[in-house]
N, C-alpha and C positions, 0 to 999 in steps of 0.2 A: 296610754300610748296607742292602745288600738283604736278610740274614739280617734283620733288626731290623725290615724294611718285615713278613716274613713271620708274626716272633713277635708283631707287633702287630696282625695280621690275623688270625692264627689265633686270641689273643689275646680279640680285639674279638668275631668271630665266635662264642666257647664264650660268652662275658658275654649276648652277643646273645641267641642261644640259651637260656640259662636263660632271662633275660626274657621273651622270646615266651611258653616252656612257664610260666611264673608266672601271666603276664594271661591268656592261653589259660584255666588250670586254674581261675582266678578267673573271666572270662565263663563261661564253660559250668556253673559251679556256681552260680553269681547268674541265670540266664537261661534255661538249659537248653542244651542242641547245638544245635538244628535252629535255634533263632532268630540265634546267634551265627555271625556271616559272616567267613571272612577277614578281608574288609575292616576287618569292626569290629576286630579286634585290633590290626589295622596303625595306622588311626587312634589306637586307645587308646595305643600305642608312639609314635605321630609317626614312623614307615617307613613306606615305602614299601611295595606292596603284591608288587612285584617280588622286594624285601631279604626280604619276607615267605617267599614260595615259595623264593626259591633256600637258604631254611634248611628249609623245611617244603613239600614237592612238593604234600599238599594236605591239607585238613582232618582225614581218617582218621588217617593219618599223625601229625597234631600231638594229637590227639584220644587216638590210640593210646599216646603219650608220657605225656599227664598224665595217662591211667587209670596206667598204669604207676606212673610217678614217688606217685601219691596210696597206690598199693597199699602200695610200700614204705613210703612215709609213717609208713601206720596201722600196716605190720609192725613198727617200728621202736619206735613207743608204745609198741603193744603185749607188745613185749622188757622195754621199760622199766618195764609196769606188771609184770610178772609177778616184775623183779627187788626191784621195790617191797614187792609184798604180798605180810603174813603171815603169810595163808591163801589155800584156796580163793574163799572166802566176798572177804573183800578183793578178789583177783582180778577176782571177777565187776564187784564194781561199778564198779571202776577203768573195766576195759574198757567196763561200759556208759555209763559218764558220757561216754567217748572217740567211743564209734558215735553217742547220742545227739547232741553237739557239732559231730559229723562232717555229721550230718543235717538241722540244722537249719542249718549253712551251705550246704544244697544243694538246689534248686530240683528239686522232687518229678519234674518230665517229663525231667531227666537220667539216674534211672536205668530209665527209660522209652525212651528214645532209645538207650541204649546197646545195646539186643537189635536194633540196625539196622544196626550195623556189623562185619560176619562177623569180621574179623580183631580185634577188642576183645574181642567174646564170646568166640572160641576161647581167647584169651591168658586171659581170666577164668576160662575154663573148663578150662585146664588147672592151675589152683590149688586146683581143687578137691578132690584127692586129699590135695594138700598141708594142706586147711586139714580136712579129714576126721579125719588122722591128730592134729592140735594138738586139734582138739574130742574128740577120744577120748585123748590125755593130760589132757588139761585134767577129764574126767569119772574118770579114774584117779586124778587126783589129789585131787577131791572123794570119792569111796568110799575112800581110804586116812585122808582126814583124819577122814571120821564127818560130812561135812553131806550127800552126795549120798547116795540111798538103793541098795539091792546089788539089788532086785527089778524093775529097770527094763532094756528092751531101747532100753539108748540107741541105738545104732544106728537103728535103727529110729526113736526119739524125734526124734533130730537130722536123720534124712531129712525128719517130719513137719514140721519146723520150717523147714527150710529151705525148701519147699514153700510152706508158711504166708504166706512172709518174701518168699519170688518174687509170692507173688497178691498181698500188699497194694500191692506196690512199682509192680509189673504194673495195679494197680487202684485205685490211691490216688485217685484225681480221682473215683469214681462210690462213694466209703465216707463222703465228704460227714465227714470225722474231717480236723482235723491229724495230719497220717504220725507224729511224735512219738507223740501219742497212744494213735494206733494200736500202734503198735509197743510202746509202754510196755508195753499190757494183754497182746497178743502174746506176749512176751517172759517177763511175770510169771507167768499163765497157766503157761509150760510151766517154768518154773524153781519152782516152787511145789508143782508137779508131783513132781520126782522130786528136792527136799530132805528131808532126813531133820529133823526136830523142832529139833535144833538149827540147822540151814540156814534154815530156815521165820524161827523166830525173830530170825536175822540180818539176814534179808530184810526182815520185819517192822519191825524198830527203824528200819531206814535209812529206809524208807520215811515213817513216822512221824516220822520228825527232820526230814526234809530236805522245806524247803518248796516247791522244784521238781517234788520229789513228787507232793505233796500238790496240786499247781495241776494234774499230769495224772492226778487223780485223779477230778475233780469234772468 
């Protein structure tokens, strides 16, 4: 009986736990970090705020969790779309439709908030090697296909960009733009950049079909 009290504790507790990091990872993207309190989440669960901490010691901590758990998330799409498409060209807009999606369920001051807590930034920051290496296959793989062009110091491009991607993100509330937006031009801006005539034209067409486009066009 006591085995049984255990499995249905420990059980209970991993169930628990995902839930907390769910509504967690849904407040703080509806709302931003700073305004979402413990308490709120406990309330939104109906726990205690007690049951709350003895899973989660304190906000960082849970904070720390759904950056985590959302990174894989996107890694995981993002597997998905590259087994999908096929080409480069596909690729790209797979994954953009995925970032844009991503963005637009998420309240611009969270990834504002996130450069405030040391141990999220470093975690984020040490992916960055990791995701350097995937944006320089991913550019190998557009120069072997013929849409990326051979005369570009991607390197270099993709520092510029990321840079770009940190100020809007860093500065979204004083560019008086929807961040969608923004990002749209952003984004097309440097991909337009360093397509080769055939890439261009791919680009082109999507845009022109797709009337989500066209609305962050205008």
């Amino acid at each position: 009986m006591k085995m049984n009290v255990i499995r249905y504790n420990t059980s209970y507790r991993r169930s628990l736990k995902q839930k907390i990091l769910t509504t967690a990872a849904s407040l703080f993207a509806k709302h931003g970090i700073k305004a979402v309190k413990m308490d709120d989440i406990s309330n939104e669960l109906s726990i205690s705020k007690r049951t709350l901490y003895e899973i989660y010691d304190n906000k960082e901590l849970l904070l720390f969790e759904c950056v985590k758990t959302r990174l894989e998330e996107s890694e995981r799409k993002t597997i998905e779309a590259v087994e999908k498409s096929e080409n480069v060209m596909d690729l790209l807009i797979r994954i953009y439709r995925l970032r844009m999606e991503a963005l637009r369920q998420t309240h611009p001051l969270f990834y504002v908030e996130l450069t405030k807590y040391p141990d999220v930034l470093e975690y984020l920051q040490s992916k960055d090697e990791e995701k350097r290496k995937h944006n320089m296959e991913f550019v190998e793989r557009g120069i072997r296909e013929g849409y990326f062009r051979t005369d570009v110091d991607y390197p270099l491009v993709l520092e510029l960009f990321d840079a770009s991607n940190r100020y809007v993100l860093d500065h979204n509330e004083t560019l008086g733009t929807a961040l969608d937006r923004v990002l749209y031009n952003l984004i097309f801006v440097f991909l337009r950049g360093f397509c080769t005539k055939e890439g261009i034209e791919i680009l082109d067409r999507f845009l022109e079909e797709n009337e989500e486009m066209r609305m962050l066009r205008r």
